[in-house]
N, C-alpha and C positions, 0 to 999 in steps of 0.2 A: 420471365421467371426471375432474373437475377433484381430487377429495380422491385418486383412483390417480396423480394427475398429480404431487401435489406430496407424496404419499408418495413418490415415488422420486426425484426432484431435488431436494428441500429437505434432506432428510440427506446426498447426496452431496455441493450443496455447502457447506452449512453443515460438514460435516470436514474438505474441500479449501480450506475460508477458514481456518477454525483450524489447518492447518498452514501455510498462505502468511504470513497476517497475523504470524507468528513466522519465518520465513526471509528474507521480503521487505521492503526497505526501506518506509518509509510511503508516500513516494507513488507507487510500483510499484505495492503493494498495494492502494492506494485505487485506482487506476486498474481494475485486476484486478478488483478487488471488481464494482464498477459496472458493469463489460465483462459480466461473467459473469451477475449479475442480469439486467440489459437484456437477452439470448439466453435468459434461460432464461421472463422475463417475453413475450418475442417470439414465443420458440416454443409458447406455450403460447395465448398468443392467434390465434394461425395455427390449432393444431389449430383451436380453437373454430368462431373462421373458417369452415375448410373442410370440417370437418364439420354446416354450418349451423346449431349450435348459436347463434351466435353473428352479430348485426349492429352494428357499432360504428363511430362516426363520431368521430374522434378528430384530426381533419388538424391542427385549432386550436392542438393540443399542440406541435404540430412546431415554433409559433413561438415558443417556452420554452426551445427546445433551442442549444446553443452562446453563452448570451449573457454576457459578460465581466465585465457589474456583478453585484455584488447583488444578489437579487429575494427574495422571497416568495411562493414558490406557496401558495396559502390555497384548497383546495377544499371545498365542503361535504364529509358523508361518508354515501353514502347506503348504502357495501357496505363487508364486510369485504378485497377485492380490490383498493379505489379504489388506493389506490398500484401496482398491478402496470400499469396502462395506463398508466398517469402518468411510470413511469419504464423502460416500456418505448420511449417516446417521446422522454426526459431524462435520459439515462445520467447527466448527470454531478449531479444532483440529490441533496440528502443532506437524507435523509428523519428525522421527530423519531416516534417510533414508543415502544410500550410495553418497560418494560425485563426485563420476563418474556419478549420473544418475543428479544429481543438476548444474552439472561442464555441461553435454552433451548441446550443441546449440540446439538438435532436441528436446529434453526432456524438459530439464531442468529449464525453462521459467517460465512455470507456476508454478512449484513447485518455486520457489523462490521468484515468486510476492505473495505467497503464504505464504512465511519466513518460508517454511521449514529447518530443520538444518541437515547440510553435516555432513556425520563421517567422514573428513578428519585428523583430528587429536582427541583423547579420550579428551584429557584434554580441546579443542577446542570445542568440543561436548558439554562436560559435562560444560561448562562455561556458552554456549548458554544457555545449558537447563535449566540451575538453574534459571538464567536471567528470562525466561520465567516464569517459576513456579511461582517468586515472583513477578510477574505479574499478579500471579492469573488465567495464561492460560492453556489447557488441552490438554497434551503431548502426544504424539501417541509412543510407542517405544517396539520393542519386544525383550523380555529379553534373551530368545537365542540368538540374536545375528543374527540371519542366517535361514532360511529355515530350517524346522527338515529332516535331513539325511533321505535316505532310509530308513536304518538297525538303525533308532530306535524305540523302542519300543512305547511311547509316544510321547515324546521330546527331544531335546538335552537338554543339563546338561544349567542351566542358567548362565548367564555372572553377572558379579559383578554389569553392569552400572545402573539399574536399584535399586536394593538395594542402591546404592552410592548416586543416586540421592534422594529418601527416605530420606537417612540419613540428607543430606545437606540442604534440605528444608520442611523436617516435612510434605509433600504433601504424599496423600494414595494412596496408587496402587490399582488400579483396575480391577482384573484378567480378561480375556475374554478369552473363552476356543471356539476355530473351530473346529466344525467334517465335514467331506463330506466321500462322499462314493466312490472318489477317488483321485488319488496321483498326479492328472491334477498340472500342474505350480510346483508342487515339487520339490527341488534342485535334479537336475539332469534329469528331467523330459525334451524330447527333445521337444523343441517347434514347430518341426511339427508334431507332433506325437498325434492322435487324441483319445480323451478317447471317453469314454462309455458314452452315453445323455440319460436323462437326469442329468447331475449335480445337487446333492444334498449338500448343502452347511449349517450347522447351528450356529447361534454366541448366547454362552449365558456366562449371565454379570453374575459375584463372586463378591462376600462380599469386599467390600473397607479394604485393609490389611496394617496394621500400622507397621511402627517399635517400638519393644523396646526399654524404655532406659534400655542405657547400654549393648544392643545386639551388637554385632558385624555384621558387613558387610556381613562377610562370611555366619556365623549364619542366619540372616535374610534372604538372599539369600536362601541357604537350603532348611528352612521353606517354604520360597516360594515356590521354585519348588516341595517340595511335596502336597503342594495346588494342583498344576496343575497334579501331578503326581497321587493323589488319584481321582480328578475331572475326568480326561480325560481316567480313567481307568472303571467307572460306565460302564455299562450297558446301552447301548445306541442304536436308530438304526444307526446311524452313526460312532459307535465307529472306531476307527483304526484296520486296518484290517493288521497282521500281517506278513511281509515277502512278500510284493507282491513283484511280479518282474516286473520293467516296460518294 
């Protein structure tokens, strides 16, 4: 259901972005962009929804949504999907995503009327983002980096860009930690390969994490990840289930 889903709305609106994002002024367009993701990200979680495919506890999101400074959304990344709940909740969020899926004709449309930012280059990434920030707009980016491997325990070890961004615009991070009760959309998880239904899916929001001064990068980075790493090790019904083989 989910790959027939986004075969037919991902190319509709990724060619309906690429002709708006050229007729409409910028910030019509970015409005547009967001509107249009957010419904189509809605509706597709609705099917799941109500065809019981699907249990998701996601309220926590909702207090992400409309807020005027800054922020850092920083979720781990247990699926290839984790941004579709995320900003079906957060329209106005502007997400740091690969620049092969922003670059793609079939894809990439709406994400860019959208003003999402390519990682085509770090220093090009981290340019954008800052720009944003002090914009006072709310970031979407997962500090792994990447999908958590199989064979790890929680999560992968965190990337610098996240703490760097911190540093350079004094914006909080805000952790969001995903359990499910399985390894569905996973890096390396095969995409026709059908998991267990229902999907249990949960997002809950952590304490807004500041850098210090005079902390280092690395440092701060660290600390972060043992946010996550003590967080995502609770007792949970969802917690990660360890060593599965897919």
């Amino acid at each position: 259901m989910g790959l027939l889903y986004w075969a037919i709305t991902a190319p509709a609106i990724s060619m309906l972005g690429t002709v708006l994002i050229v007729i409409l002024p910028q910030k019509i367009a970015l409005r547009c962009g967001r509107f249009l993701l957010q419904k189509d990200f809605q509706l597709f979680i609705f099917l799941l929804k109500i065809t019981g495919l699907l249990i998701l506890d996601d309220k926590e999101l909702k207090s992400l949504a409309g807020r005027k400074e800054a922020i850092i959304i920083a979720p781990n990344h247990t699926a290839l999907w984790d941004i579709v709940f995320i900003a079906a909740q957060v329209p106005e969020v502007v997400c740091v995503m690969k620049g092969s899926i922003l670059n793609n004709p079939f894809l990439g449309g709406g994400a860019r009327l959208a003003g999402y930012i390519p990682i085509n280059s770090i220093s090009q990434m981290l340019k954008l983002a800052v720009q944003r920030l002090k914009q006072n707009e709310t970031l979407l980016m997962f500090p792994e980096g990447t999908r958590t491997k199989t064979d790890a325990q929680w999560l992968n070890p965190l990337k610098g860009g996240v703490a760097l961004l911190a540093k350079r615009t004094k914006a909080p991070i805000i952790p969001v930690f995903i359990r499910s009760n399985t390894r569905f959309y996973e890096k390396g998880w095969p995409l026709y390969k059908k998991p267990e239904f229902p999907l249990k899916i949960s997002f809950s929001v952590g304490k807004p994490v500041l850098k210090h001064e005079g902390e280092s990068v690395q440092a701060f980075s660290q600390r972060l990840e043992n946010i996550y790493l003590d967080e995502l090790a609770k007792p949970h019904p969802l917690r990660r289930v360890q060593n599965t083989v897919l």
